[in-house]
C-alpha positions as CSV (number, residue, x, y, z in Angstrom):
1,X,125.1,49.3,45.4
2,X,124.1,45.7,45.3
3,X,126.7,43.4,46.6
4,X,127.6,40.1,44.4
5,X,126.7,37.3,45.8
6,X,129.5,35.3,47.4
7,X,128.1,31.5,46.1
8,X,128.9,33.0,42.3
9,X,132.3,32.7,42.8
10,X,132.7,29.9,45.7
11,X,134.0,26.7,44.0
12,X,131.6,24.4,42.4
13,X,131.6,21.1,45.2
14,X,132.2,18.2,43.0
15,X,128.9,16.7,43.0
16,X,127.2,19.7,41.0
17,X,130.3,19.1,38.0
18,X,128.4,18.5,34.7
19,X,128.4,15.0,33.9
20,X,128.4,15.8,30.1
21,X,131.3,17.5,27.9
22,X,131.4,20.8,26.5
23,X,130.1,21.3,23.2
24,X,132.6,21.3,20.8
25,X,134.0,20.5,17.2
26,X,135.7,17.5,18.4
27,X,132.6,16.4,20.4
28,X,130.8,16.5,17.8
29,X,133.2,14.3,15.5
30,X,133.5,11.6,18.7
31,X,130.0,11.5,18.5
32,X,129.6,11.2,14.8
33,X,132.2,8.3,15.1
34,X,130.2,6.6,17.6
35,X,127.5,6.3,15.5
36,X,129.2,4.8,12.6
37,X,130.3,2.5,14.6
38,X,127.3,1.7,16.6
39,X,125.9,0.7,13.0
40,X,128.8,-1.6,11.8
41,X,129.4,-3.2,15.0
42,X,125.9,-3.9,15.0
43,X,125.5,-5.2,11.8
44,X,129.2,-7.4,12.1
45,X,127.7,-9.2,15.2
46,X,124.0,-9.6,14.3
47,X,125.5,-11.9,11.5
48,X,128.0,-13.8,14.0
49,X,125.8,-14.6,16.7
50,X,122.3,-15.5,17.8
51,X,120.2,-12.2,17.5
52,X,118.7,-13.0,21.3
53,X,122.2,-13.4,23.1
54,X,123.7,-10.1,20.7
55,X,121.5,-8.0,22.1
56,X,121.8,-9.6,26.0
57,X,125.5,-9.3,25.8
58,X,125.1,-5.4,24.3
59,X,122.6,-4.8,27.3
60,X,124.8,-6.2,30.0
61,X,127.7,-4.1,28.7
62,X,125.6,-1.3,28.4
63,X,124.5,-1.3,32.0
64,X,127.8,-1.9,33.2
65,X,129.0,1.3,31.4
66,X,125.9,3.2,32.4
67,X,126.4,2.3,36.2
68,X,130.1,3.6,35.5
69,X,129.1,7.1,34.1
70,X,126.4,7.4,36.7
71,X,128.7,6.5,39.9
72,X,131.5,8.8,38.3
73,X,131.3,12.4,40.3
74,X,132.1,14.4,37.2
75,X,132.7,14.1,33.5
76,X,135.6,11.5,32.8
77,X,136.1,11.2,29.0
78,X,136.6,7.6,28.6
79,X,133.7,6.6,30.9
80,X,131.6,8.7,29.2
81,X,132.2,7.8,25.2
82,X,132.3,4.1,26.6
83,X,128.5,4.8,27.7
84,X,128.3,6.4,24.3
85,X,129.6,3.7,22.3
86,X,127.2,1.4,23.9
87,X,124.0,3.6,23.7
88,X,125.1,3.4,20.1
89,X,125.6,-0.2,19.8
90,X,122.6,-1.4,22.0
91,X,120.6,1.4,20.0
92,X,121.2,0.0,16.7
93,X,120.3,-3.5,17.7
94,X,116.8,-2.6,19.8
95,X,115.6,-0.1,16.6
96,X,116.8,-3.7,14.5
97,X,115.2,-5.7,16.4
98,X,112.0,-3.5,16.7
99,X,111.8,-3.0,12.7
100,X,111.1,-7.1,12.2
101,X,107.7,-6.9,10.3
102,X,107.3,-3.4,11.0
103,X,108.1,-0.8,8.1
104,X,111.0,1.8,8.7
105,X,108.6,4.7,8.1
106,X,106.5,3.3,11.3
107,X,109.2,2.1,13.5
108,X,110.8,5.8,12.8
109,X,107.7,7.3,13.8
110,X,107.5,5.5,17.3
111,X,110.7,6.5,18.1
112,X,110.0,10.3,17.1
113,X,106.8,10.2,18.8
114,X,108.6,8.7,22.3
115,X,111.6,11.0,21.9
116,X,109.3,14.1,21.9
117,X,107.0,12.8,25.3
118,X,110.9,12.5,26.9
119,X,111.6,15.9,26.2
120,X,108.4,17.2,27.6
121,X,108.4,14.8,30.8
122,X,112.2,16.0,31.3
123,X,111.1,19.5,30.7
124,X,108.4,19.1,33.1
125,X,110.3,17.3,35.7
126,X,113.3,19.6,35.5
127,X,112.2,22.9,33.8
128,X,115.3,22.5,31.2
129,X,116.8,20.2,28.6
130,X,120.4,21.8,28.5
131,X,123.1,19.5,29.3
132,X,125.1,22.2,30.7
133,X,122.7,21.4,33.8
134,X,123.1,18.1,34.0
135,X,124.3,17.4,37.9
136,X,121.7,14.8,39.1
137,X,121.1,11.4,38.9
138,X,117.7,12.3,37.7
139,X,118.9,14.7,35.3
140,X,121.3,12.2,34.0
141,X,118.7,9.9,33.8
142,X,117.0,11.9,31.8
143,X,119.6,12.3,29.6
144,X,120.4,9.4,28.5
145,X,117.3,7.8,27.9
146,X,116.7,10.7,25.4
147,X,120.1,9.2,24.2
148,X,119.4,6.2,23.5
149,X,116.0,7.4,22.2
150,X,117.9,9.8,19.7
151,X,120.0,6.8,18.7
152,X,117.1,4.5,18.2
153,X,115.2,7.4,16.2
154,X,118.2,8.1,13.8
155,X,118.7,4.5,13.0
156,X,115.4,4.2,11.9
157,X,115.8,7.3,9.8
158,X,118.8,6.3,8.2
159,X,117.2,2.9,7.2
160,X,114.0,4.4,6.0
161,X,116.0,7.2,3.6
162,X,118.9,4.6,2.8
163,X,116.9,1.3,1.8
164,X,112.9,2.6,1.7
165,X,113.3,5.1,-0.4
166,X,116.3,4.0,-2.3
167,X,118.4,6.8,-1.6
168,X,121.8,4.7,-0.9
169,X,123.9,5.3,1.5
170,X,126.2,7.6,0.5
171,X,123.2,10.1,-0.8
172,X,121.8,9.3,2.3
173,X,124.9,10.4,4.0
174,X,125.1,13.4,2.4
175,X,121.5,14.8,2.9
176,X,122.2,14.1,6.6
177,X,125.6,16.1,6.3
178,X,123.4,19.0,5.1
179,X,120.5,18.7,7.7
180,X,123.3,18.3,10.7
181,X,124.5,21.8,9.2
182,X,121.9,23.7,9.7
183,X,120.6,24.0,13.3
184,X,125.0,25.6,13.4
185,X,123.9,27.8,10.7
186,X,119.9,28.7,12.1
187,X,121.9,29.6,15.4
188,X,124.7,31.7,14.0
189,X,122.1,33.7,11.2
190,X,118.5,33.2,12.7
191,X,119.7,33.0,16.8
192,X,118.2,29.8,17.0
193,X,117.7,28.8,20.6
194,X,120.9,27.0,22.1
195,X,119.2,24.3,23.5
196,X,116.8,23.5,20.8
197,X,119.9,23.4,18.1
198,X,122.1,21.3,20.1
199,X,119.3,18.5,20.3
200,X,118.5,19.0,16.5
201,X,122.2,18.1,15.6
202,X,122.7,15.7,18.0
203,X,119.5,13.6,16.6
204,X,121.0,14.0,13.2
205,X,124.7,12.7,14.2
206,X,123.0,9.1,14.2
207,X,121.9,8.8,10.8
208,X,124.6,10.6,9.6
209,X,127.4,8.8,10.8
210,X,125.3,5.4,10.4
211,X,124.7,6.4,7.0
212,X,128.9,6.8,5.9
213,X,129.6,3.7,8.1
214,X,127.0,1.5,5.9
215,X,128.2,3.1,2.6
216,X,131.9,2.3,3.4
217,X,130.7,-1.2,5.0
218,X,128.2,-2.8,2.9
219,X,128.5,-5.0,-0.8
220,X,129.4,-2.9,-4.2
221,X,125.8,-4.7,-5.0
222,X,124.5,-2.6,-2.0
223,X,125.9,0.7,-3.0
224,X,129.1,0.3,-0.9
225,X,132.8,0.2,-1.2
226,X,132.6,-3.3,0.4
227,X,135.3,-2.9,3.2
228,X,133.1,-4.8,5.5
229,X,131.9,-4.3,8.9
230,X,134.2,-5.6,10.3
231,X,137.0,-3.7,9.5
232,X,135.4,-0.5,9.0
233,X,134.6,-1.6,13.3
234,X,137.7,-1.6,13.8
235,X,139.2,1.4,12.3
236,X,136.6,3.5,13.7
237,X,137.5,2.4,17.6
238,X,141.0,2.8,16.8
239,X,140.2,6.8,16.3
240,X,137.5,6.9,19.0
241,X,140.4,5.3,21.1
242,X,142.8,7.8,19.9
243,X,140.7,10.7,20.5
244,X,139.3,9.9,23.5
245,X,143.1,9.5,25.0
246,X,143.8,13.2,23.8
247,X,140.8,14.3,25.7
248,X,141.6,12.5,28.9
249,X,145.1,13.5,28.5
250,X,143.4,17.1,27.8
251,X,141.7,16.8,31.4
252,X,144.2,16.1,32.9
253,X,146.7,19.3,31.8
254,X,147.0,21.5,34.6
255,X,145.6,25.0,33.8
256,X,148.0,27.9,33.4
């Protein structure tokens, strides 16, 4: 008889936790939120303030709340959707930035085309992309450059579906809703790997949630229901606030 070995069932010291959440409905609506946020805060201050110190500020804030999430020793909700909302934010403006004088349909490809040399110099490096095994710095690392690469990507998607090819928004929004569907449904019918549906999704989640954001943001003459970005800012961190609190508080809840 083979005995078990004893390290399966010591605890887990807390510098092996995973840095990331479970995957779950309401992860996937945080993360949805962030992007439409991402997008209108993005738009609200790119019209408010010099384009040069928007971005400066949205980088310094972004390395603050990286430094947080990477000194933390395991996953703390609000530290970690704070990084999220900033990834988002910063995301939106460098893919902004990056499409002056270049066409969305190019500026989407150079984003695909550097996402895809991430996931095979992190699978290289590490011999996984699951973020159930994310434990290391160099691991996180990994992580959330593909991130912010995924963010980039699907805000240059989004653009080139909404305005290139005169889809609008809202259709836009919907065709997104569709394609974040169905890595869910190819792994529930088709058993499509874990790993490879989670990343499908999650690139989607940008556009998709940029894509509602804009429609509910932007001028009837652009499609929208002209509630500005502002507000539409606002009310979105109010329920990423809201949400986030219930997961900390969740945390937190002793187990019975």
């Amino acid at each position: 008889m083979t005995t078990p070995r004893l390290q399966q069932h010591a605890p887990v010291p807390a510098r092996t936790l995973t840095k990331v959440p479970a995957v779950t409905a309401l992860f996937w609506g945080v993360k949805i939120l962030t992007t439409g946020m991402g997008e209108t805060t993005s738009d609200y201050l790119a019209h408010r303030l010099d384009p040069v110190i928007a971005v400066g500020v949205a980088g310094v804030l972004l390395a603050v709340s990286l430094a947080s999430q990477l000194a933390a020793r395991r996953y703390v909700p609000w530290i970690y959707w704070t990084a999220v909302v900033m990834v988002s934010v910063f995301g939106t403006m460098a893919a902004d930035v990056l499409h002056v004088g270049v066409p969305y349909a190019v500026s989407t490809a150079f984003f695909a085309v550097v996402l895809a040399a991430l996931f095979v110099l992190w699978f290289a490096v590490e011999g996984t992309l699951s973020i159930h095994s994310v434990r290391t710095v160099r691991r996180e690392l990994f992580y959330w450059a593909t991130v912010m690469t995924t963010f980039a990507l699907g805000t240059a998607a989004g653009d080139l579906t909404a305005v290139t090819l005169h889809l609008g928004y809202l259709v836009a929004g919907v065709a997104f809703a569709v394609l974040f569907a169905i890595p869910a449904l190819g792994r529930r019918v088709l058993r499509l790997n874990e790993v490879a549906a989670f990343w499908a999704a999650y690139i989607v989640t940008r556009p998709f949630g940029a894509s509602f954001a804009d429609w509910a943001g932007v001028s009837h003459a652009r499609g929208g229901l002209a509630l500005g970005t502002g507000p539409v800012s606002l009310a979105l961190f109010a329920v990423i606030a809201a949400l986030v609190g219930y997961l900390t508080a969740a945390t937190r809840r002793p187990a019975h």
